[in-house]
N, C-alpha and C positions, 0 to 999 in steps of 0.2 A: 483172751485179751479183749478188752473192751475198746469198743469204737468212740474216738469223743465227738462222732457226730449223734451218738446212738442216742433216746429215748426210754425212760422208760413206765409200763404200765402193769400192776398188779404184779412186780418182779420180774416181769421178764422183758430184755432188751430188743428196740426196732430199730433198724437202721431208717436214720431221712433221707430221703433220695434229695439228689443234686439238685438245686434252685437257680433261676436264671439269675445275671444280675438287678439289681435294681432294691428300693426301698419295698419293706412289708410292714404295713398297718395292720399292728396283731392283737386280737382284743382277747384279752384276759379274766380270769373269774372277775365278779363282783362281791365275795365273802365265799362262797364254795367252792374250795378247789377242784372238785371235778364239772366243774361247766364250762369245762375247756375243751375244744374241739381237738381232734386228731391229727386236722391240716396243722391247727395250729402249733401243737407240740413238733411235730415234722417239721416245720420252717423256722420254728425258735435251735431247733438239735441244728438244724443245717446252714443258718446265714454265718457270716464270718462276725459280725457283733451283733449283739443286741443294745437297742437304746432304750434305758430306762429312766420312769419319772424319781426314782429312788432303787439304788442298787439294793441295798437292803432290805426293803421292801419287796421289790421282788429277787428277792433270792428265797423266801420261802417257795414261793411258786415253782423256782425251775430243779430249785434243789428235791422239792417233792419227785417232778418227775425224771431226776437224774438228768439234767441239761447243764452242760459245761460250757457251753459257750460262755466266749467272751461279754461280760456287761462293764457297759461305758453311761454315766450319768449325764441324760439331755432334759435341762426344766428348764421352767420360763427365766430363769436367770442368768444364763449360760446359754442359751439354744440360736441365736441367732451371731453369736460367735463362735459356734461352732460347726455351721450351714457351711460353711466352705471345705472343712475336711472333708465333711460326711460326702459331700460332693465330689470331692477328690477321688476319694474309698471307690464312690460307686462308679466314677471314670477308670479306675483299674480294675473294674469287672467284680469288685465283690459286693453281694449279697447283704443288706441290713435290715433290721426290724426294730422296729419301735414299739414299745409300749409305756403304758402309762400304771398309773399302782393299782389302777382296778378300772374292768371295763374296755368301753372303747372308745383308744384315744382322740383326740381333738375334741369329743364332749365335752365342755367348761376344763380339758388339758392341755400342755403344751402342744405341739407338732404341725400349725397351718403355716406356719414361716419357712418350717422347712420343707414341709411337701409342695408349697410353691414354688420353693426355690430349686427343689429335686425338678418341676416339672419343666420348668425357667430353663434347666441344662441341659433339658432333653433326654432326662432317663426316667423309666418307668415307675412306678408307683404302683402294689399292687393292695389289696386288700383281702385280708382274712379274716371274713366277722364272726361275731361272737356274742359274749357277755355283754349290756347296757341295764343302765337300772334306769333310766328313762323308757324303755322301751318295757322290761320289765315292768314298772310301777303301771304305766300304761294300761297292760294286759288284765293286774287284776283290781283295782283302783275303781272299774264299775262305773265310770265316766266315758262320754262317746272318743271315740277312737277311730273317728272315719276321718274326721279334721284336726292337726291340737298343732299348736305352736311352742318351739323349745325355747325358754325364754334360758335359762341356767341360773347360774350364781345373780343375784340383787347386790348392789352398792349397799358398803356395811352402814354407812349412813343414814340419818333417817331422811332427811330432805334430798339425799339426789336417791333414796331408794321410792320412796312417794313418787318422783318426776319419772322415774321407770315404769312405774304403776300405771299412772294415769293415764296414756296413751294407749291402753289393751283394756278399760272397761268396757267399752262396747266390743270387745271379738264374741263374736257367736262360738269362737272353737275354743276345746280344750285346754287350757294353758300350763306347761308344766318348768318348773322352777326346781332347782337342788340349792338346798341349804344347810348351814353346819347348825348342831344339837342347840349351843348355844345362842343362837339367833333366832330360832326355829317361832316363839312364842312373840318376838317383836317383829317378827316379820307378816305370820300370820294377824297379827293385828294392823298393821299397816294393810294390809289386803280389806280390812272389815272395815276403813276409813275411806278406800278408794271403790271396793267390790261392790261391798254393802253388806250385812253383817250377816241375812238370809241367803249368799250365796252356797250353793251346794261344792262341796272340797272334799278333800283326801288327802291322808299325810301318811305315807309309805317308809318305815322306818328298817334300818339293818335289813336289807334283801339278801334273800339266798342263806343268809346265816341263821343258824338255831333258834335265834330269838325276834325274828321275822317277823314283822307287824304291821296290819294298815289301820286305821284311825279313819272314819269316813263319818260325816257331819255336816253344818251348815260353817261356814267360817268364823261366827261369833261362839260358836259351841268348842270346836279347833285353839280357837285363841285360848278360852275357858282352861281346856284339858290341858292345856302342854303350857300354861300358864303356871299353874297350880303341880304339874307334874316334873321332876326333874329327867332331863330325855339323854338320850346316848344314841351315839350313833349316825350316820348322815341322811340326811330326808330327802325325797322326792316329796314336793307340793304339787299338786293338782287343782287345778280350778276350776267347774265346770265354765262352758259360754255363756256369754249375757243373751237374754232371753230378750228379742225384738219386740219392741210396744212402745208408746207413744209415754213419754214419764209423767208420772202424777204432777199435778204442781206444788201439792201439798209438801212433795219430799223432795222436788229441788228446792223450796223458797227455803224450808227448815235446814238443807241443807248448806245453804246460801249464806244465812244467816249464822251460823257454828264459823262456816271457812271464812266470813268474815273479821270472825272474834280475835284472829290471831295473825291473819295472812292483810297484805295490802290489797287494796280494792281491785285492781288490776291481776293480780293472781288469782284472789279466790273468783273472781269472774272467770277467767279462764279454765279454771279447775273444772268450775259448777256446768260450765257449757259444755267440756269434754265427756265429763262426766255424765251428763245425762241426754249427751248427742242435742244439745239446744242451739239457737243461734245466739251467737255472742250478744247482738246489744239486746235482744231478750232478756238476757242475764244485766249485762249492764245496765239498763235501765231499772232493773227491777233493785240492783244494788244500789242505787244512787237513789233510789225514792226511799230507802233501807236506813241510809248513810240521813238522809233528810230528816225522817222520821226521832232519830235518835237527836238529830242535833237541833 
């Protein structure tokens, strides 16, 4: 007779040993179903539900490895009326986890509302790490990894995605962004308006899956390819850091004068100063003898 706490791996069934109560943060393949940890199948066999970003979704996963547990569907639409039960559950002593449909959750997924509000009531929160395709993309992306900043998903917009932009041209550290297939070539362009078009990048496509790819280049080469190329799949972007040095004036004034062709004089000033670390009425000034000149 089988256990429906049991596990299983290559046919043959484990039993999960017993879990304290409290929530489990369980991170999941990212496209390859075996890059799941042992803890982790152990604590998905053993909590009394699983919380998922899509039951469906992950029912491939648990069904692969004979996991009967209960799944109950928590996303950003739903999740913060449903912090109260889940809260209740873990007051009568039982066991939950949460995952998300790839990876590890709370990256750009639902779950910080509720693991605040788990910690707010005073039960535990534990963690089972795993699979990350940021951390992944990372490793082999060929960009420094001693510093990088996770930025996540961009505003699908073009004007509030630019205002996210422009405040991280001068990070010295690696900046790393996920973006869907569809956006992938107007985002990377947006980055070539705020970066600068010789930034060195990386664009990390389907991790862990069969058809596994990185892309590495200058970001006006990036925009190029995946311009002209139709892409599948979800991307890690990478950016390498802005390289400290005093900016040419040649390629602010030129610069200056483009942001002002379209933007009002008080924006594209602001842009141009962030952008090339200058002092604002440096720029202002230089705009208004610009604005002179023309009129």
């Amino acid at each position: 007779m089988t256990n429906p706490k049991d596990f299983y791996l290559a046919g043959q069934a484990f039993a999960a040993p017993a879990l304290a109560a409290g929530l489990y943060i369980v991170a999941t393949p990212i496209g390859n179903l075996r890059d799941i940890t042992v803890r982790a199948l152990e604590t998905l066999a053993a909590v009394d539900m699983i919380l998922c970003e899509d039951t469906r979704q992950s029912a491939r996963l648990l069904t692969h490895y004979g996991i009967k547990t209960h799944r109950s569907a928590l996303h950003e639409h739903n999740e913060r009326e449903r912090m109260g039960n889940i809260v209740d559950r873990l007051g009568e002593g039982q066991a939950i986890a949460l995952i998300s449909d790839a990876g590890t959750p709370l990256l750009s997924d639902p779950g910080f509302p509720l693991v605040r509000a788990v910690r707010e009531a005073g039960f535990e929160v534990f963690a089972v790490p795993g699979a990350s395709a940021l951390l992944a993309a990372l490793t082999i992306a060929g960009l420094p990894t001693d510093r990088f900043s996770f930025i996540g998903f961009l505003p699908p917009k073009q004007g509030a995605r630019a205002s996210m932009l422009l405040p991280l041209a001068n990070n010295a550290e690696t900046l790393v962004f996920y973006e869907s297939p569809r956006r992938l070539a107007a985002t990377l362009g947006a980055m070539v308006k705020v970066f600068g078009p010789a930034r060195e990048a990386a664009v990390a496509l389907e991790l862990t899956k069969r058809f596994e790819r990185v892309q590495r280049g200058t970001l006006a080469e990036l925009e190029a390819f995946y311009d002209a190329d139709e892409t599948k799949g979800e991307a890690v972007i990478l950016v390498a850091g802005a390289v400290p040095g005093e900016a040419d004036a040649g390629d602010w004034e030129a610069a200056l004068v483009k942001a002002l062709e379209d933007q009002p004089l008080r924006a594209a000033v602001d842009e141009i100063s962030t952008l090339f670390s200058l002092k604002r009425k440096q720029v202002y000034d230089a705009a208004l003898a610009l604005r002179q000149t023309k009129g």
